[in-house]
N, C-alpha and C positions, 0 to 999 in steps of 0.2 A: 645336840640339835633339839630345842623344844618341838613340840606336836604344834600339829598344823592344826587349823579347822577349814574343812574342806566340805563345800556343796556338794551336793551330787541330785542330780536332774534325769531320770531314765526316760527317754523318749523315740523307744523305738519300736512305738506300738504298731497296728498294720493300717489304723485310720479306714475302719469299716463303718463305723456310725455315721460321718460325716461322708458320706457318696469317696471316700478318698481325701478327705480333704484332714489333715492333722491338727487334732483340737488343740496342741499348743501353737497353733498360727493366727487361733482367732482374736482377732483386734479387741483389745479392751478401750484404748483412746484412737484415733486419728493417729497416734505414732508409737504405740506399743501396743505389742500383742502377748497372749501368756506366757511366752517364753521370755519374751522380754523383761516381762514385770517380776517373774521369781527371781530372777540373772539378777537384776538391780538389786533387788531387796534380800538374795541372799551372800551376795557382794559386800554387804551393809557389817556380814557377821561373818565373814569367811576367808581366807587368804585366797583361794580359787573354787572355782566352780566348774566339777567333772558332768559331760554332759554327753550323754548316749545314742546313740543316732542311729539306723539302717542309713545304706547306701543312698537309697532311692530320696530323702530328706536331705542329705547332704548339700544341694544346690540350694537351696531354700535357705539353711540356715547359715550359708555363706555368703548368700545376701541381706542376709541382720546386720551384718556389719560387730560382729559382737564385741566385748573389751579383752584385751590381750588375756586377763586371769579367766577366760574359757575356755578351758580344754576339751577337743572333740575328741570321743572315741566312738568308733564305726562298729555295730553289735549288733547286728539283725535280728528282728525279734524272734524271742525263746521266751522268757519272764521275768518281772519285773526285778524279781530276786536274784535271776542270773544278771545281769545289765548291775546291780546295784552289787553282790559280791566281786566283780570284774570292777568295779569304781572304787571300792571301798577297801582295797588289802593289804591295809598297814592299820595294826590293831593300836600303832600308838599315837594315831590320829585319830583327832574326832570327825564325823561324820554328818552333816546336817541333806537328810533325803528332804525331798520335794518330789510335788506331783506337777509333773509342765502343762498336764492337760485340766488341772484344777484352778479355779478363783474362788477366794473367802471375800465377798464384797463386804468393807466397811473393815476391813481386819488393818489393813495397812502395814502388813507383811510382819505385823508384832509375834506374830508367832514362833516366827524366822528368831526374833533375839530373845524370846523365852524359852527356845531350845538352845542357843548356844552360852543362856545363860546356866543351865542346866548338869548336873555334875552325874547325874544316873548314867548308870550303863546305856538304859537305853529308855528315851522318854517319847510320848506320842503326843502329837497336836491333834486334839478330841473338837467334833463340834458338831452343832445337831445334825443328824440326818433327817432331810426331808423327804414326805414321802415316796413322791415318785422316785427318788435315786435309794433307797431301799431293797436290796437285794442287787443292786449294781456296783455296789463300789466296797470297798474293805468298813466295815461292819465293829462295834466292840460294845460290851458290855462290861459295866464297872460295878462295883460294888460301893457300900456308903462312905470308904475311904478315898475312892479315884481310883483304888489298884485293878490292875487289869482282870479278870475272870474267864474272858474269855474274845475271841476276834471269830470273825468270818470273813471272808474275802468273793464276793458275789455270789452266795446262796441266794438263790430264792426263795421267800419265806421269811428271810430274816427280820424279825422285829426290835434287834438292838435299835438303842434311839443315839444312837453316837457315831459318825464315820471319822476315819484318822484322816486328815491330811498333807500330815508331814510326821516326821519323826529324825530322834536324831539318837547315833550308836556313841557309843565311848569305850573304847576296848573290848569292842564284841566286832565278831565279825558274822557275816550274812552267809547262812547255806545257801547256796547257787539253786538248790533241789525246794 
């Protein structure tokens, strides 16, 4: 059986920024919202697409209507690493992560198939961080090659000038911890 390439989508955050409200809901057209727009475009590069849920979200996103290659799983949040080794456990599958509550506007989800172009064990979609989100979101520092040096994951203080927004595994698997 060759390996698969599988999406994986963790979205079962607690939705505290937004009064309640789950920032993968927010409409980007009149007829898509962020969940919608990863689902498409990582559909584009994927045989399916694992996608992570709490209970309480469940009704919501059974009203998307979604395409048969999305797979729900119900996973109450714990973190983002647990939800993503729980999606991710067949090391002879590749794995393309997304962020459901992230947009790169202007990107046109290329990102998406320069990861699954991608033969590394495990490659990161890098792109400026601007200021205000600085200390809020996963954080990396490179060096003059692009190789990694170092990550942060919402330190405060952080002055990397690059946050990840996707990434993608190849025979590596995710500590849950």
């Amino acid at each position: 059986m060759n390996p698969l390439t599988i999406g994986v989508l963790p979205a079962s955050g607690s939705a505290t920024r937004l009064g309640g409200i789950p920032k993968f809901c927010l409409p980007l057209t009149d007829k898509q919202n962020f969940l919608e727009w990863h689902i498409e475009n990582l559909l584009e590069v994927c045989d399916s697409v694992h996608l992570s849920t709490q209970k309480i979200w469940m009704p919501i996103i059974e009203l998307m209507r979604l395409p048969a290659e999305v797979v729900l799983h119900e996973i109450e949040p714990s973190s983002m690493s647990h939800a993503v080794s729980i999606m991710s456990n067949d090391p002879k599958n590749k794995y393309i992560i997304g962020m459901p509550d992230t947009y790169m506007p202007g990107s046109g989800g290329q990102f998406y198939r320069d990861l699954a172009n991608s033969n590394a064990d495990v490659t990161l979609s890098a792109f400026p961080c601007h200021e205000d989100l600085k200390g809020r979101v996963g954080q990396i520092l490179f060096d003059q090659n692009g190789d990694v040096l170092d990550a942060q994951d919402k330190v405060k203080g952080c002055s990397y000038e690059y946050m990840w927004g996707a990434m993608a595994i190849n025979g590596v698997q995710v500590d849950p911890n």
